[in-house]
N, C-alpha and C positions, 0 to 999 in steps of 0.2 A: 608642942612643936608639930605633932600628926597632925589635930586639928588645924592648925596655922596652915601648911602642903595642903591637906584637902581645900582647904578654905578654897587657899590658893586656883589648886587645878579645877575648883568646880568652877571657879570665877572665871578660870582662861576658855573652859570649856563652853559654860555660857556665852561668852566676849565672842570666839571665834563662830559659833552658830549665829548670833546676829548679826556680827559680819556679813555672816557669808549667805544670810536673807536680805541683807541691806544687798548688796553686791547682787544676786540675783533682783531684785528690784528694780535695780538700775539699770539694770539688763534688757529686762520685759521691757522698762518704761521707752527706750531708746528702740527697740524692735515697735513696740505699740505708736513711734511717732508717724507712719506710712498709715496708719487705719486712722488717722482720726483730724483730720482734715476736717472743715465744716464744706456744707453745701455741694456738696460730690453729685458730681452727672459720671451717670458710664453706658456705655452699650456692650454685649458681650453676649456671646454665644457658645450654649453648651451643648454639649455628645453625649449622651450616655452608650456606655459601652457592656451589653447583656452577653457574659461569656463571649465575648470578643469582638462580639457583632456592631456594630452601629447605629443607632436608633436615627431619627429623624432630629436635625441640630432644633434647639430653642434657641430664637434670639427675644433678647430681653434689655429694654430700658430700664435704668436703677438710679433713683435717687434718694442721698440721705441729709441729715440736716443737723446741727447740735443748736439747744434754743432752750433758753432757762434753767440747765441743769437736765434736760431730757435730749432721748436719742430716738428721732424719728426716722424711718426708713421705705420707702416705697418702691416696690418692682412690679414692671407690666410686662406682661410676654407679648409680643408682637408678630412672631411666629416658633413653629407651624399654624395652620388656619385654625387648627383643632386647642389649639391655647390661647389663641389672639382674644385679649381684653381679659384676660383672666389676671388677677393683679392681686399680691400682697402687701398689707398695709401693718407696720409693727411699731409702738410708741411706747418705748422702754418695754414693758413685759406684756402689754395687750397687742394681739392679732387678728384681723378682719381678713377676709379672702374672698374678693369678688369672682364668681366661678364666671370666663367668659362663654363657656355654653347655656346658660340661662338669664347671664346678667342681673342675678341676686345676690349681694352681700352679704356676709355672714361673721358674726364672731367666733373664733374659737376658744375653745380654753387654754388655758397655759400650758396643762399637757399637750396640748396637739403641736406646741413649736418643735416638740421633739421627730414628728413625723414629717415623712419625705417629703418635700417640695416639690411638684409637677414629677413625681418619678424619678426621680433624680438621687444623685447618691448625699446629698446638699439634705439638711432638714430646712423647716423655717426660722430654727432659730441658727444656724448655720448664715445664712439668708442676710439674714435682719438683725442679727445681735454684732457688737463688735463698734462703736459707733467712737465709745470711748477709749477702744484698744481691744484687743484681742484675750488679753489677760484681766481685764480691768475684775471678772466675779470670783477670779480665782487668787488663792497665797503663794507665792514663788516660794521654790526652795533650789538652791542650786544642786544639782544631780551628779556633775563632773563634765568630761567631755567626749565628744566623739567625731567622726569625719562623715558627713552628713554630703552626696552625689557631688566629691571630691575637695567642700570644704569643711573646714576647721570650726567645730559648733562647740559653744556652750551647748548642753544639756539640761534644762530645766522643765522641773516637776511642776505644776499649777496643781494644784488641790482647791478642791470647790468650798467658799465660803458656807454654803448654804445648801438645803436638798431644792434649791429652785433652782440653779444653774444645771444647764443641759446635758453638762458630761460631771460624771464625781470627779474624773483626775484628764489633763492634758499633759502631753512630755512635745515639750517644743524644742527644738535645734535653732538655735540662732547664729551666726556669721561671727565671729570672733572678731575681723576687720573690719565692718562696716554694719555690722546689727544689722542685720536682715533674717525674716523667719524663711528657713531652708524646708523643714520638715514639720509636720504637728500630728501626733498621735492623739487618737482618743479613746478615752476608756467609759466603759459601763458595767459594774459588777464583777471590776476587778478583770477585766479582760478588753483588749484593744481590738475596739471592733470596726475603727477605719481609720487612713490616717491621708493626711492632703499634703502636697510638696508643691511647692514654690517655685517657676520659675521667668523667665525673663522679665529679670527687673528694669525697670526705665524710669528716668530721672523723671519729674514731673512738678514746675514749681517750687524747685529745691527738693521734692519729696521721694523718694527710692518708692515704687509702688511695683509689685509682678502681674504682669500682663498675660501670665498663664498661669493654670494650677491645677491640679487635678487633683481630687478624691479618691483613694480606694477604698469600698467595702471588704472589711474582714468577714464578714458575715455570709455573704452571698457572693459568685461571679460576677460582679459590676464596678463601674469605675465611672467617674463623669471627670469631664474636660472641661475647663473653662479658658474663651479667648477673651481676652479685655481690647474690643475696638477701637474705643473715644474715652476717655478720664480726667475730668476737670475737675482743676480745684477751686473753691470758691465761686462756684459757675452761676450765672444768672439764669439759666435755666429750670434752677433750683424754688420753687414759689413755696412759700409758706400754704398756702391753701389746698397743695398738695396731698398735704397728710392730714385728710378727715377723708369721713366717711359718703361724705355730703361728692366729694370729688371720685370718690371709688364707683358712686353708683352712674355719675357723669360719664365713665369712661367707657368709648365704643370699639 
């Protein structure tokens, strides 16, 4: 009869943790519908903020792509004068970065997505990853809940598939009413070392998409701001011939 109870509660126990992965799953997957759009144009302008100060805005062209099973992405800076033509190029895990003060091309390695972006509190895989969701390399677990700048969030854990994904762990806050990411923590070595918050979201083609966001560094005094200008979806603007190298070294 003991073993029959045990049987029992380890089965309920089991039952309710997949649950309650499946349930977070479906969570992510409804938050990750806003990032994964094909053929996305935007323009957008970012602040970095050095202990409070202001730096000079970057505005910046961004286009991305989904095509065979892969997720391409390209961003040009267009100012300041001191960025203009400077351009990153990412194709699922590979990264190219046209430096616009010499106009040479360059591959990096897959460690370098981890590193900042134009000085920015952004890395490149920050940048450039996200194509198929925001969650897509990481395991959901559901965490509970919390009230995330006045709404009502699920709580969920992302654990890193793999030591190739950029952060070990993310803790995202998602909209309990309408699935939207409010907050995202990231971690590295067990310590939350920046986290990005979400806001004004705008309809767009059916799509909830936030047209601001900002970054804060845990690590240092800095913070970057991003304003989302122009965002289409499925845009014609968008060329396949975009994302090669052959195009990065074109760009003046």
């Amino acid at each position: 009869m003991k073993k029959t109870l045990l049987g029992i509660l380890l089965l309920t126990v089991f039952s309710l943790g997949f649950l309650a992965a499946q349930t977070a799953q479906e969570i992510v997957d409804k938050a990750d519908a806003a990032f994964q759009a094909d053929r996305v144009y935007s323009t957008s302008r970012m602040t970095v903020y050095k202990s409070g100060e202001a730096q000079p805005v970057q505005e910046m062209e961004s286009y991305t792509m989904e095509k065979g099973g892969k997720t391409y992405s390209l961003s040009i800076y267009t100012a300041p004068r001191r960025m203009k033509g400077t351009a990153n190029l990412m194709i699922e895990d590979d990264l190219w970065v046209r430096f616009g003060s010499t106009g040479r091309t360059r591959k990096l390695s897959s460690s370098a997505k981890k590193n900042s972006a134009g000085g920015t509190d952004f890395s490149y895989a920050d940048m450039g990853d996200g194509g198929q969701g925001l969650s897509e390399k990481y395991i959901p677990r559901l965490a509970g809940e919390e009230t995330i700048e006045g709404e009502q969030c699920f709580e969920i854990e992302l654990l890193a598939q793999n030591s190739d994904t950029p952060y070990e762990k993310m803790v995202v806050f998602i909209t309990k009413d309408n699935y939207r990411y409010i907050k995202i923590d990231y971690f590295e070595s067990n310590a939350n070392v920046k986290s990005m918050t979400f806001y004004d979201y705008k309809t767009v083609n059916g799509t909830d998409y936030p047209f601001r966001y900002i970054m804060e560094n845990h690590t240092k005094p800095s913070k970057t701001e991003v304003v989302v200008d122009i965002f289409e979806i499925d845009s014609s603007r968008v060329k396949d011939r975009f994302f090669t190298t052959g195009y990065l070294e074109s760009i003046r």
